[in-house]
C-alpha positions as CSV (number, residue, x, y, z in Angstrom):
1,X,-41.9,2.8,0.8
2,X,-40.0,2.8,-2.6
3,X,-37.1,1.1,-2.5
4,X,-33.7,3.4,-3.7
5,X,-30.9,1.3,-4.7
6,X,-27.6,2.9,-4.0
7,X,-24.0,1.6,-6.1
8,X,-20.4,1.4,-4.8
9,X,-18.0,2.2,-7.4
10,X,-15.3,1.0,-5.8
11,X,-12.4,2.3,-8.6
12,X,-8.9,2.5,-9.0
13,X,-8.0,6.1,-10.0
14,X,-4.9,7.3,-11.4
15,X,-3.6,10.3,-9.0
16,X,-3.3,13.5,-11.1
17,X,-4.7,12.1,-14.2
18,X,-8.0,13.7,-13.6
19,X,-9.8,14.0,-17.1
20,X,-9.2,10.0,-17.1
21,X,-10.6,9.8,-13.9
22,X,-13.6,11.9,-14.9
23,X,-14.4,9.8,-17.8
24,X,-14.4,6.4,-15.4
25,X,-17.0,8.6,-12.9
26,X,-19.6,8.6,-15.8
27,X,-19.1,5.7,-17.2
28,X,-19.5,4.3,-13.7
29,X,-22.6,6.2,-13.2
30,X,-24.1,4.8,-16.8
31,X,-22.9,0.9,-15.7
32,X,-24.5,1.3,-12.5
33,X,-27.6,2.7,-13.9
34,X,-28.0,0.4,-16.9
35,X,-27.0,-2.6,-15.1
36,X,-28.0,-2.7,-11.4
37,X,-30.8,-0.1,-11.3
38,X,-28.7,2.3,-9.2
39,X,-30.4,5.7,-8.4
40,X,-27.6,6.9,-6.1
41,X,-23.5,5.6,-7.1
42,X,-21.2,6.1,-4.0
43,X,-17.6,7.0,-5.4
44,X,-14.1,7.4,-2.4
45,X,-12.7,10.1,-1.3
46,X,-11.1,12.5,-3.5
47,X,-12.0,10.4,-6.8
48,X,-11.7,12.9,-9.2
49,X,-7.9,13.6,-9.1
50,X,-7.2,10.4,-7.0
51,X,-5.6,10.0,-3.3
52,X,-3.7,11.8,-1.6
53,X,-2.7,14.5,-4.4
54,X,-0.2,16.2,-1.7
55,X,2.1,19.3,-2.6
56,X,-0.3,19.3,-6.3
57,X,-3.2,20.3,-3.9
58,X,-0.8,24.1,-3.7
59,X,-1.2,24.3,-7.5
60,X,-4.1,26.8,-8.5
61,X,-4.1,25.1,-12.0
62,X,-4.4,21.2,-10.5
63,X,-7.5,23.0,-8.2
64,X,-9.0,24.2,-11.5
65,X,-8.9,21.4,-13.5
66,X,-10.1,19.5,-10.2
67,X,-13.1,21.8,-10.1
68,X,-13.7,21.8,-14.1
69,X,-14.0,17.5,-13.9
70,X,-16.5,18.1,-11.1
71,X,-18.3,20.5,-13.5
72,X,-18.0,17.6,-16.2
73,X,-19.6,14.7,-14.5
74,X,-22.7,17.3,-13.9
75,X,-22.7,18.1,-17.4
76,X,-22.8,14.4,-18.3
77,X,-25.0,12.5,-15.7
78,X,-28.3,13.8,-15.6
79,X,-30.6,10.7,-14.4
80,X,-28.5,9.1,-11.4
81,X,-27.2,10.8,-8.4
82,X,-23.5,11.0,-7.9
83,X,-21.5,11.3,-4.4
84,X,-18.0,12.3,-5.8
85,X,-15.0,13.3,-3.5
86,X,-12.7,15.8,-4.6
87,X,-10.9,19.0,-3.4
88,X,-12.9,22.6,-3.4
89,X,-11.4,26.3,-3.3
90,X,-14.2,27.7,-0.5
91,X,-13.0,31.0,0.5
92,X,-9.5,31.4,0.3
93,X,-9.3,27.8,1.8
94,X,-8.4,24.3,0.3
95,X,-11.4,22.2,1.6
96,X,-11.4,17.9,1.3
97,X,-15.3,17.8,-0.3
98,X,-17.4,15.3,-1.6
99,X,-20.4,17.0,-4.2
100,X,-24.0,15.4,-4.6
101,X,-25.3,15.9,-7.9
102,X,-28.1,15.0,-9.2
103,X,-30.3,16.1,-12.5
104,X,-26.8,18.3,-13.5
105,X,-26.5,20.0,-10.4
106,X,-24.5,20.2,-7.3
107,X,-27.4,20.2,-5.0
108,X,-25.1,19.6,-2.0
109,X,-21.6,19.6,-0.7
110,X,-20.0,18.6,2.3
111,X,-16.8,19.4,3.9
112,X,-14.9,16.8,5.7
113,X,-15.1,17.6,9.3
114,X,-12.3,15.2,10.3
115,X,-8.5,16.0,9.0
116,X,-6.0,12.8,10.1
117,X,-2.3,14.2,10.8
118,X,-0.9,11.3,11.9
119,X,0.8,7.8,10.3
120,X,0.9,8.3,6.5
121,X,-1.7,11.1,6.8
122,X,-1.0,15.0,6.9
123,X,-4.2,16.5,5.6
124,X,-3.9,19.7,8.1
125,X,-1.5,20.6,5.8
126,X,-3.6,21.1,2.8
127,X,-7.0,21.3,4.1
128,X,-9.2,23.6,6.1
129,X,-12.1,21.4,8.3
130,X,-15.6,21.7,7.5
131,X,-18.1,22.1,10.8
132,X,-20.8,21.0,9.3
133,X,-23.2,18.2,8.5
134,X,-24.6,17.5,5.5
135,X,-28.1,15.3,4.7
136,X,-29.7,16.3,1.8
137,X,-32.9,14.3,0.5
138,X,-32.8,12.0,-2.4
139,X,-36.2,10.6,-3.7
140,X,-37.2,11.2,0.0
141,X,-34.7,9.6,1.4
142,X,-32.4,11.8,4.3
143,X,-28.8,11.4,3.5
144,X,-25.6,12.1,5.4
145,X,-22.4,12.3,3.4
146,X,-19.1,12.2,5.7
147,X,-15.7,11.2,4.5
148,X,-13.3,9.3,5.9
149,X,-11.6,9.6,8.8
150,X,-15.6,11.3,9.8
151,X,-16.6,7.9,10.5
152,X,-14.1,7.1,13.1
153,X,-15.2,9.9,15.2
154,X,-18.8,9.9,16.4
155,X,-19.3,13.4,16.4
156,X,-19.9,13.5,12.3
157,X,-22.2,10.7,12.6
158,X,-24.1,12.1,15.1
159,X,-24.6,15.7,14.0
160,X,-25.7,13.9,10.9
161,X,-28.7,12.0,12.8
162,X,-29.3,15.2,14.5
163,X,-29.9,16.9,11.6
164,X,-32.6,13.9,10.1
165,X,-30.1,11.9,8.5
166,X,-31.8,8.1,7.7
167,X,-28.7,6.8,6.0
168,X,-24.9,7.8,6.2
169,X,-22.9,7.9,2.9
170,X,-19.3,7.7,3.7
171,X,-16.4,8.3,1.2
172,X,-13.1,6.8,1.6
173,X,-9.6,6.2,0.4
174,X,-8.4,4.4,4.1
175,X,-5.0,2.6,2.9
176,X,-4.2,-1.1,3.9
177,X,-2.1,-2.8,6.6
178,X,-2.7,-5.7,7.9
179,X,-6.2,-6.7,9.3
180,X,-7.0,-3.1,8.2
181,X,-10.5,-4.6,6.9
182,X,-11.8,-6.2,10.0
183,X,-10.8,-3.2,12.1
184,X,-12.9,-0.9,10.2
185,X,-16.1,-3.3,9.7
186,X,-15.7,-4.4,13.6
187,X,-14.3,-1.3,15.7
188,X,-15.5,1.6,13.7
189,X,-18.2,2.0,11.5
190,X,-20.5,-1.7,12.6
191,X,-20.3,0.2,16.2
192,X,-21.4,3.8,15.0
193,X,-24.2,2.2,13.0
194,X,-25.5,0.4,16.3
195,X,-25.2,3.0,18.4
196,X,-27.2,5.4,16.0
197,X,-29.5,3.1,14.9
198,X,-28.6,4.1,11.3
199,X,-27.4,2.0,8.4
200,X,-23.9,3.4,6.9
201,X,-22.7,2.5,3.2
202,X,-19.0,2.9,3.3
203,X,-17.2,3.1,-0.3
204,X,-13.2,2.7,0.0
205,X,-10.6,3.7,-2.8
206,X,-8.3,0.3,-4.1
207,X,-5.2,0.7,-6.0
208,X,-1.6,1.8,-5.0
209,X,0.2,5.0,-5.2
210,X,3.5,5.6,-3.9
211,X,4.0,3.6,-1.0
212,X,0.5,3.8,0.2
213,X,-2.0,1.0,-1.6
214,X,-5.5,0.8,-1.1
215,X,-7.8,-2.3,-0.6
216,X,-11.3,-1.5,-1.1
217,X,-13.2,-4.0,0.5
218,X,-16.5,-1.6,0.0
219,X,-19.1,-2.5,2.3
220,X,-22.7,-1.8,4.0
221,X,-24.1,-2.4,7.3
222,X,-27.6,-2.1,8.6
223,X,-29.1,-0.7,11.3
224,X,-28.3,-3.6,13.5
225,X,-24.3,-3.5,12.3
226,X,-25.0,-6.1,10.5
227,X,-22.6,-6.4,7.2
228,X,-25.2,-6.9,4.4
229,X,-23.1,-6.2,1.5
230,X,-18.8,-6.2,1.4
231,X,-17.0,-6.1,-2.0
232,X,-13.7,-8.1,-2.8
233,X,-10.2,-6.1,-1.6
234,X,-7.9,-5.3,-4.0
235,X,-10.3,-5.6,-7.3
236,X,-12.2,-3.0,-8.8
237,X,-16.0,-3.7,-8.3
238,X,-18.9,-2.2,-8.9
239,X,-22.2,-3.3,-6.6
240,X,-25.3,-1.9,-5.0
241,X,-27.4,-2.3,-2.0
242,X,-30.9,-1.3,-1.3
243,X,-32.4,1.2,1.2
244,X,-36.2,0.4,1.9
245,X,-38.3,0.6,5.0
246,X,-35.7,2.5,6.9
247,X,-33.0,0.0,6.5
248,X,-29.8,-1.2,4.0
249,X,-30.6,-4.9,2.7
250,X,-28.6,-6.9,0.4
251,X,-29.3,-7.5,-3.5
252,X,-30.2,-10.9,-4.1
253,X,-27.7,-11.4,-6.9
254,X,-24.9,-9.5,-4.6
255,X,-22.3,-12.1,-3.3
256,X,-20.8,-11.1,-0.2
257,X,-16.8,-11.3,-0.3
258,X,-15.2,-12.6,2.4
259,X,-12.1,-11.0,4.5
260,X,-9.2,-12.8,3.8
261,X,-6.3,-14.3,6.1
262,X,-3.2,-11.6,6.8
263,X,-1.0,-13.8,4.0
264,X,-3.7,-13.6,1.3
265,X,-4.5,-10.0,1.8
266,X,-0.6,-8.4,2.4
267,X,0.2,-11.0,-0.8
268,X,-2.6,-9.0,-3.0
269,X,-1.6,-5.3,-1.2
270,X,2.6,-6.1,-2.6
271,X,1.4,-7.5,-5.9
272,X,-1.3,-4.4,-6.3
273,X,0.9,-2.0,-5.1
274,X,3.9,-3.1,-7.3
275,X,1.6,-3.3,-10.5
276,X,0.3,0.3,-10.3
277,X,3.6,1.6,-9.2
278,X,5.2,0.2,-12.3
279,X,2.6,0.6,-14.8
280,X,1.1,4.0,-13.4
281,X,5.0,5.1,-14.0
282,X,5.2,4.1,-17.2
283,X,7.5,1.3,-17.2
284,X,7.2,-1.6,-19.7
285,X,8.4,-4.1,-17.3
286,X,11.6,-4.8,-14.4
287,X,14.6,-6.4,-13.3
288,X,16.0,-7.8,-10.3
289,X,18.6,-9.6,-9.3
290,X,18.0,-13.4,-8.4
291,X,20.3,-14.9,-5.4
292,X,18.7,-18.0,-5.2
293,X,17.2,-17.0,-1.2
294,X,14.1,-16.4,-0.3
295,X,13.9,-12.9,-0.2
296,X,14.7,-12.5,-4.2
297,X,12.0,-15.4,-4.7
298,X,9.1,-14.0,-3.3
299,X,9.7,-10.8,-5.0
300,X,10.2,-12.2,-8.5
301,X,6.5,-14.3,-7.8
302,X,4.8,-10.8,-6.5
303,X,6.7,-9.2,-10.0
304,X,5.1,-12.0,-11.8
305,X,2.0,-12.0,-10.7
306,X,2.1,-8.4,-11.2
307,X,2.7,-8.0,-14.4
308,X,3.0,-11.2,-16.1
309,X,6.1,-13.1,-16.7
310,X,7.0,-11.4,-20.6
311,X,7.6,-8.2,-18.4
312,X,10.1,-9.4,-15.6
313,X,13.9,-10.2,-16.3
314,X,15.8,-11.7,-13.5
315,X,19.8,-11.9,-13.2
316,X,21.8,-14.0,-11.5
317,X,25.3,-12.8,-10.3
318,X,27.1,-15.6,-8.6
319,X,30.9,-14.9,-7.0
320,X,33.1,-17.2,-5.2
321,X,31.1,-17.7,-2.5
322,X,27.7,-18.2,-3.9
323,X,26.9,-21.9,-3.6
324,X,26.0,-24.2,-6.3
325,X,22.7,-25.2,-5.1
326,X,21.7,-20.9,-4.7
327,X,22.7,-21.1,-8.4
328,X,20.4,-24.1,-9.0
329,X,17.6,-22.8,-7.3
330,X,17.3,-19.6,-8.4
331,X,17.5,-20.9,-12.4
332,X,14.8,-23.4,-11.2
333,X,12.4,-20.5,-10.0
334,X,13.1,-18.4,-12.8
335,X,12.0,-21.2,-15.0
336,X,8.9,-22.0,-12.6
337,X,7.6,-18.9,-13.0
338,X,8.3,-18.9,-17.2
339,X,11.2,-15.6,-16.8
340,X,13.8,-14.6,-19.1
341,X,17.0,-15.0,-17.0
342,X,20.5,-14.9,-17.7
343,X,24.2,-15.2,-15.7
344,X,26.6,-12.8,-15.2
345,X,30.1,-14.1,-13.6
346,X,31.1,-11.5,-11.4
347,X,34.7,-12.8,-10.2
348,X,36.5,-10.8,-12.6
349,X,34.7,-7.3,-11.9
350,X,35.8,-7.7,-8.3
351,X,39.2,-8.9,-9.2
352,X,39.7,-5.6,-11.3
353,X,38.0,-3.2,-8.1
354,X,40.5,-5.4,-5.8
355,X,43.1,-4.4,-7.9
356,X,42.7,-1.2,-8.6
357,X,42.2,-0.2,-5.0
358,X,45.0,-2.3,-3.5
359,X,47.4,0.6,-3.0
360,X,44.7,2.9,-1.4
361,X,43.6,0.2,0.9
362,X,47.3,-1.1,1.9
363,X,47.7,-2.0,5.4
364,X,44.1,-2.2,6.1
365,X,42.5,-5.7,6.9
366,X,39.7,-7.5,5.1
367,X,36.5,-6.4,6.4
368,X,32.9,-5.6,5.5
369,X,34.2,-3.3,2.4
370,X,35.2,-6.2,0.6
371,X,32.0,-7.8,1.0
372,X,30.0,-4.6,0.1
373,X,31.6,-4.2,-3.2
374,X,30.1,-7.3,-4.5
375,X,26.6,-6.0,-3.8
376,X,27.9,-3.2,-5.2
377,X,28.8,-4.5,-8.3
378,X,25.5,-6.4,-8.7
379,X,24.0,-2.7,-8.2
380,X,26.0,-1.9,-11.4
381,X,25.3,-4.0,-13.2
382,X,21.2,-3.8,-12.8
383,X,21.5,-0.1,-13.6
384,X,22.9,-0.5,-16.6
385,X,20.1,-2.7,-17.1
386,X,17.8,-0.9,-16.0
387,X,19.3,2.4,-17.9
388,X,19.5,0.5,-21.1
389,X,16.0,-1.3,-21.5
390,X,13.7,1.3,-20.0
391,X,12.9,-2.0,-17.2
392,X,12.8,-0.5,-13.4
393,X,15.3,-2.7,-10.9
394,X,12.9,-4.2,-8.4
395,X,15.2,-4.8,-4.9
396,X,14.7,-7.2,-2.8
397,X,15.8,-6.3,0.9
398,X,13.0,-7.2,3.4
399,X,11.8,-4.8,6.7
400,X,14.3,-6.9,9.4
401,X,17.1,-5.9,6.7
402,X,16.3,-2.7,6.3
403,X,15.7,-1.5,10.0
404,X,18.8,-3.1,11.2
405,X,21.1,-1.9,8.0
406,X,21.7,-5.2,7.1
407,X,22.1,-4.0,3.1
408,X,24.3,-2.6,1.2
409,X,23.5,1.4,0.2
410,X,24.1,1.9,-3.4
411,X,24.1,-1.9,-3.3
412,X,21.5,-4.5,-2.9
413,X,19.6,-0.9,-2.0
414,X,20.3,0.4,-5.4
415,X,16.7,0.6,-7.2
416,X,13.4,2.4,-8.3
417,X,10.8,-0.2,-6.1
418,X,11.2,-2.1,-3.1
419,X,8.9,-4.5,-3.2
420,X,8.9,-6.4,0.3
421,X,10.4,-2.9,1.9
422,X,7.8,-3.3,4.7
423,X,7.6,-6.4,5.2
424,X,9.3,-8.7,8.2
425,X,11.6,-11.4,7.5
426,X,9.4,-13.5,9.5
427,X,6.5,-13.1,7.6
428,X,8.5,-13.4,4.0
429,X,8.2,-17.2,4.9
430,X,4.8,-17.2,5.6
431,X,3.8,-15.6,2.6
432,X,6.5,-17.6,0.1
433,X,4.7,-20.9,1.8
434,X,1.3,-18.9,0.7
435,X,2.1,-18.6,-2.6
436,X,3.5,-21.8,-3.1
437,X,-0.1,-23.2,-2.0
438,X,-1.0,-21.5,-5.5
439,X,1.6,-23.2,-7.3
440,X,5.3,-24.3,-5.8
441,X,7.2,-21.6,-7.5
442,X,9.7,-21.6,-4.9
443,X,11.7,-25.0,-4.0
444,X,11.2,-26.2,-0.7
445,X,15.1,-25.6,0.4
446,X,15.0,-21.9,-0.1
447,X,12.4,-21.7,2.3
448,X,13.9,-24.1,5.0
449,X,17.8,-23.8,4.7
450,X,19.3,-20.9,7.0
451,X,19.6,-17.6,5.0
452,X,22.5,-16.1,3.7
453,X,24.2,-12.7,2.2
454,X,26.6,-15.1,0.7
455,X,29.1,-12.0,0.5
456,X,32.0,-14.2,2.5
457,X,33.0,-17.6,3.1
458,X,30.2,-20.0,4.8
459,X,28.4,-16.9,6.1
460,X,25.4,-17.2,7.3
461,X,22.4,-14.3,8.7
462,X,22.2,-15.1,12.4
463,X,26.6,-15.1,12.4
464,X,25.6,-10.9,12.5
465,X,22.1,-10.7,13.9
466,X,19.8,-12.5,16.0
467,X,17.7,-15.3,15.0
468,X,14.9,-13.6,12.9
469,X,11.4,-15.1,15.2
470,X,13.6,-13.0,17.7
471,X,15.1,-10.0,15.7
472,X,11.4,-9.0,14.6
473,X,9.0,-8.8,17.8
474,X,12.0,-6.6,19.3
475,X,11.8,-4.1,15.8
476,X,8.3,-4.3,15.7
477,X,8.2,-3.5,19.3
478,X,10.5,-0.4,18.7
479,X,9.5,0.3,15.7
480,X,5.5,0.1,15.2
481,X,4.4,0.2,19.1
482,X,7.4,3.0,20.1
483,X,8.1,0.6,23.1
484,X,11.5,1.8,25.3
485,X,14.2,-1.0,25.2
486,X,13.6,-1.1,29.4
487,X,9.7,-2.0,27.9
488,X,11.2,-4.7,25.5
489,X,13.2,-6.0,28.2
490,X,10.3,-6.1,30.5
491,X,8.8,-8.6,27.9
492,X,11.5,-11.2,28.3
493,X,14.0,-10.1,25.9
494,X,17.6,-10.3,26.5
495,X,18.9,-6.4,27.4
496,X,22.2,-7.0,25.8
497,X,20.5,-8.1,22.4
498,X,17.8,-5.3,23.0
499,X,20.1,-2.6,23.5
500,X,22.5,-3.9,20.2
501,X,19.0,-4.4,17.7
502,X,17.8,-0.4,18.7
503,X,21.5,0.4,18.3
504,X,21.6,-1.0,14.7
505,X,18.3,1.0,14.1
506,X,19.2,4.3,15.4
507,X,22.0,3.9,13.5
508,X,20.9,3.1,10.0
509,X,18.8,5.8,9.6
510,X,20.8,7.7,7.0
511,X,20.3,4.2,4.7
512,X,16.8,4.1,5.1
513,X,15.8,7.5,3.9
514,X,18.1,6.7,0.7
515,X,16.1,3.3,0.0
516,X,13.5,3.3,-2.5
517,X,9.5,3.5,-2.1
518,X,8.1,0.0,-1.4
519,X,4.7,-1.4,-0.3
520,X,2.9,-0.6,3.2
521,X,1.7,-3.2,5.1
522,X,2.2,-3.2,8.6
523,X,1.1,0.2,10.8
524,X,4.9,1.7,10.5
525,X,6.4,1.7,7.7
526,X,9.7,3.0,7.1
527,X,9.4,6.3,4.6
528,X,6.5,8.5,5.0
529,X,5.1,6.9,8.0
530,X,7.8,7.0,10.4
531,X,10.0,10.1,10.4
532,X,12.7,10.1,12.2
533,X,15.7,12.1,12.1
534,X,19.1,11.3,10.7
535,X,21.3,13.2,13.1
536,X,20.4,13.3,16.8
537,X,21.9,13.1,19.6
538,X,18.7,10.9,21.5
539,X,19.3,7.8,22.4
């Protein structure tokens, strides 16, 4: 039987910017052609204007350019067969498609069947199902195309083998979280190619938009659910596998990528996910301020990594009660990692706010205000920053922070990118210990002395909350597996701490939805993915 090689461009596409993403379809197609022998390339889901377009897909005008690049790459690739995703008028209805083209014409098109409405996804909003399958013969070969969320339901698959299909095709722009990749190689689409006896190619989007960032990790199974074939995550790659003799088999010059360890991959996701969101913006470069804790640290490496050092400008803010050695470090790191930094004393701003607020605040006590206004001040003082160089602030507030409202809105919250948004305080260590196995960017001390807002005299995290290895299995219980505090307590936690950490959730609510966009990583994030309202009376 002849053998038909089959490519996974596995691309990062620029939401929106559809003639750009056109142009990268074809010259795909031409690289995949010239240099691997490709008959068929496999692109993700909804390539042509990129994923997920949301509230554009109600603009006639964004439909009819979508529908004009479609029209392009057939004008333009006449001697390989494309899969492309991309959304179709049908009817009066907004359908999630993927076209096969081949010889300059759409000689099939398939609707996807599944529409996921839950987590980040609300496609029932925009889309209208197909109820179809769709295997259409390419040099002989019996082809299913599905997309997506398809694959996780057998019912796509198996209409498809119903209907003769030899080989499924399966688009896909499936975001990341951690262990994302072996749950869909292991759970999902290994076990729907064993139990149909039918090899499935599965091509995944990579990139970030928004809060959402894709890994890619492209890869094919055989008939036995065997992986033959995976490509890298978070990298744009191009590879191919071959379908002879009624089965997927690897290229011989095709390595197989391996899936990485939780801290390697959710490293890549924040550092992917923060490049795109800046550069995909337009901004020439950022700012953040630098504390000298951990939390600030990791950030400026992911920023760094991100986007080089020449683009990142870190600014220290010291008051009274920063200590000497958070000075010390935080110079040292900035210097580690080759930054521009300066120093900004900012005693005598919060002398002057003390001052001219003293007769409104007279007979009130110290408190928490006079500790917020020094964040506040730092927020300030990045704006301006920010306002005057065209550089986006960065913050630096992790997930245990931000769920129990332990930040300061218009503060240490003030910014355009929260970079380690999603993730736990817990894992922040893990991951600055990660990077510092690529290079010690981050002294040893930051990462082992007990953490601190350093907003009031000796003050230290755990003096307000919980010890953090207890703090976060009690938010991710609440938060990411909707457990009951009676449920939490039924797992050995104390009930008085229980009941005071969902307490500090419930109420910080109203902070949260003013925070800024950062990275996804776990399976609830706050922002899109968990929507809960400000006022209610549940509790």
């Amino acid at each position: 039987m002849k053998t038909l090689p089959i490519g996974l461009a596995q691309f990062n596409f620029h939401l929106g910017d559809i003639d750009s993403n056109v142009q990268r379809i074809i010259s795909a197609c031409e690289q995949a052609r010239d240099m691997l022998g490709c008959r068929i390339v496999v692109f993700p889901e909804l390539a042509v204007t990129g994923y997920p377009p949301e509230d554009l897909l109600f603009r006639q005008d964004f439909l009819k350019k979508a529908e004009s690049g479609v029209a392009a790459i057939a004008n333009a690739v006449h001697d390989v067969c494309v899969v492309v995703g991309h959304p179709c008028r049908d009817g009066g209805f907004v359908r999630n498609s993927a076209s096969v083209i081949d010889g300059g014409e759409i000689i099939a098109r398939y609707h996807k069947r599944e529409l996921p409405n839950y987590s980040v996804f609300d496609e029932k909003r925009y889309f209208k199902p197909g109820d179809a399958p769709c295997v259409v013969l390419i040099d002989g070969v019996a082809a299913a195309i599905t997309v997506c969320e398809d694959i996780w339901h057998p019912g796509p698959a198996e209409d498809s083998i119903a209907a003769g299909a030899q080989i499924i095709l399966n688009l896909n722009a499936s975001p990341f979280y951690v262990d994302k990749g072996a749950e869909r190689e292991n759970a999902v689409v290994t076990e729907r190619a064993k139990s149909g006896r039918v090899p499935i190619v599965y091509v995944n989007l990579v990139g970030g938009q928004d809060e959402l960032v894709f890994d890619g990790g492209s890869f094919s199974v055989n008939r036995s659910g065997e992986v033959v074939q995976r490509s890298p995550i978070f990298a744009e790659h191009l590879a191919s596998v071959a379908y002879c003799n009624g089965d997927l088999k690897s290229v011989a010059s095709e390595n197989t990528a391996e899936l990485p360890e939780a801290e390697e991959s959710v490293y890549q996701a924040l550092v992917t996910g923060t490049r795109d969101y800046v550069l995909k913006n337009g901004f020439q470069g950022v700012v953040l301020g630098l504390s000298g804790g951990i939390d600030s640290a990791l950030t400026m490496a992911i920023a760094v990594d991100a986007l080089g050092p020449e683009r990142v400008k870190a600014i220290l803010m010291p008051s009274r009660y920063t200590r000497e050695i958070s000075v010390h470090d935080a110079r040292q790191e900035a210097m580690s990692l080759g930054v521009e930094h300066h120093t900004i004393e900012i005693e005598s701003l919060v002398h002057a706010y003390d001052r001219e607020l003293a007769t409104l605040f007279e007979g009130y006590g110290p408190d928490a205000t006079e500790e917020n206004l020094q964040a506040r001040i730092r927020g300030n003082l990045l704006m301006a920053i920010s306002n005057k160089t065209g550089r986006l602030v960065l913050t630096t507030g992790n997930k245990s922070e931000m769920a129990v409202g332990y930040a300061t809105l218009y503060g240490d919250m003030a910014g355009g990118f929260a970079v380690i948004k999603d993730v736990p305080k817990t894992f922040v260590y893990r991951l600055a210990r990660y990077r510092n196995e690529i290079s010690a960017v981050i002294p040893e001390r930051v990462i082992t002395r007990a953490p601190s807002a350093e907003l009031a005299p000796d003050q230290k995290d755990e003096d307000s909350l919980p010890p953090y290895d207890e703090l976060d299995p009690i938010l991710e219980a609440y938060i990411e597996k909707d457990q009951s505090p009676a449920q939490i307590v039924s797992a050995g936690y104390d009930a008085v701490v229980v009941e005071r950490v969902i307490g500090l959730v419930n109420r910080n609510e109203y902070k949260r939805r003013q925070a800024p966009p950062g990275v996804k990583i776990t399976q609830r994030a706050f922002g899109r993915d968990r929507r809960y309202p400000i006022t209610s009376g549940f509790r």
